[in-house]
Each structure stands twice: as structure tokens, then as C-alpha cells.
N, C-alpha and C positions, 0 to 999 in steps of 0.2 A: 561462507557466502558473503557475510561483510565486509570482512575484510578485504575480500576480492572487488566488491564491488566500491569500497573504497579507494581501491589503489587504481581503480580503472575509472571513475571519474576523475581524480587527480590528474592522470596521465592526461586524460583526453583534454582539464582546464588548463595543463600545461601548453598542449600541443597546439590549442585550440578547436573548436566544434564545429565543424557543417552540420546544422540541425536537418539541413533541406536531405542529407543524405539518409537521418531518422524519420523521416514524417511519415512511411509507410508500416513503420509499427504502431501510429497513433490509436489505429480498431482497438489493440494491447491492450495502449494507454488508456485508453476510454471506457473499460474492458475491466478495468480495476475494483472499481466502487461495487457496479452493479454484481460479482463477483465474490466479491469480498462480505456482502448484505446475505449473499444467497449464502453462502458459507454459517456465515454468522446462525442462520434460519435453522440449517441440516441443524446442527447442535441442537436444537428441541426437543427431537426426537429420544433422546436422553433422558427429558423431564416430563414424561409424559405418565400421568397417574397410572397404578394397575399392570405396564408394561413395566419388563425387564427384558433391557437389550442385550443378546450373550456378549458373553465376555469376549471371546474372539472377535465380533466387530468392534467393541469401546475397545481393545485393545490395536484395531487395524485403523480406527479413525483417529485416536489420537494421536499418533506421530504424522500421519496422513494430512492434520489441518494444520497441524504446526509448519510443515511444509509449506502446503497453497500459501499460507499466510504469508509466509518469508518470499516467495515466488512472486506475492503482489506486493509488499514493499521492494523487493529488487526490480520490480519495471515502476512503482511510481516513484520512488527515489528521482534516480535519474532524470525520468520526462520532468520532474519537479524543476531538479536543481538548472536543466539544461532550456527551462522553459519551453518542453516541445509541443504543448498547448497549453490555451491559458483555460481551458475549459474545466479544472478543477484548481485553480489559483486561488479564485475567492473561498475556498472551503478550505485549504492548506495556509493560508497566509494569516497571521494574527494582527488585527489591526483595532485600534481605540477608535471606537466613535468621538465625534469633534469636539459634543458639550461635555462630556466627561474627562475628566483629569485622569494623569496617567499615577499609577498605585506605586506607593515607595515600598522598598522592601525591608522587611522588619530585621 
């Protein structure tokens, strides 16, 4: 799936991008975090005192999240790199504040 999805934004920064013609997968895009949080939550159900989850479901959900997971970096990748909103920019983008100096590396 990376690779894939590697060779197909290349292509498209080759070819160049109509974003206007992506803007109707933005719900997706937007679709990501809230998503991805919930995901994160189901996993608790795992560590809960007293309970033992059968093995058929821990064996059905772990391939199952590794999945979603790969499914919501393969849509925010792109809207990232292709800026199809900027509504999660400030959370993906690393940036120094002004009064602090930038760290050298050891």
C-alpha cells in the first residue's frame, strides 16, 4: 500500500494536481483524526481488569487495526502533501517557536 501510494503521488507531482477536482473527499480527509482517536479508545477494551477477551476476537482485531491504521495514513498522507485542507496543517507541520533557538544535532 506504500509503495503504491508512493508512486501515485509522484505521478500526480509529476503531472501536476487539480486539487478542485479532490475537494469532495475532504468529509475523508477530515474524517481522519476523529477516526483514528476512536480506534486508538476500541484498544482498551483489551486492558480492562477481571476481563479476558477470547482469543478469536484479539486475534480478529489485530490485523483488523493495523489495517484502518494504514487506510488513515493512505488518505492523510496525500491531502497533507497535496494541501487539500489546511485544517489539520497546524497539527502535521513542525515548527520552532520564535524566542527559542533551533537544537543542533549531536
Amino acid at each position: 500500500m506504500g509503495m503504491a501510494l508512493g508512486m501515485w503521488i509522484y505521478k500526480r507531482m509529476q503531472t501536476g494536481v487539480d486539487v478542485a477536482k479532490y475537494k469532495k473527499y475532504r468529509p475523508i480527509y477530515w474524517s481522519t483524526v476523529p477516526i483514528g482517536v476512536v480506534l486508538c479508545a476500541l484498544g482498551g477494551i483489551f486492558y480492562i481488569d477481571g476481563i479476558q477477551v477470547p482469543l478469536l476476537l484479539r486475534m480478529a482485531y489485530s490485523p483488523g487495526i493495523k489495517l484502518m491504521f494504514g487506510l488513515i495514513a493512505f488518505v492523510l498522507i496525500p491531502g497533507t502533501i497535496f494541501k487539500l485542507e489546511s485544517k489539520y496543517e497546524w497539527m502535521l507541520k513542525r515548527r520552532r517557536s520564535a524566542g527559542r533557538p533551533a537544537r543542533r544535532p549531536r
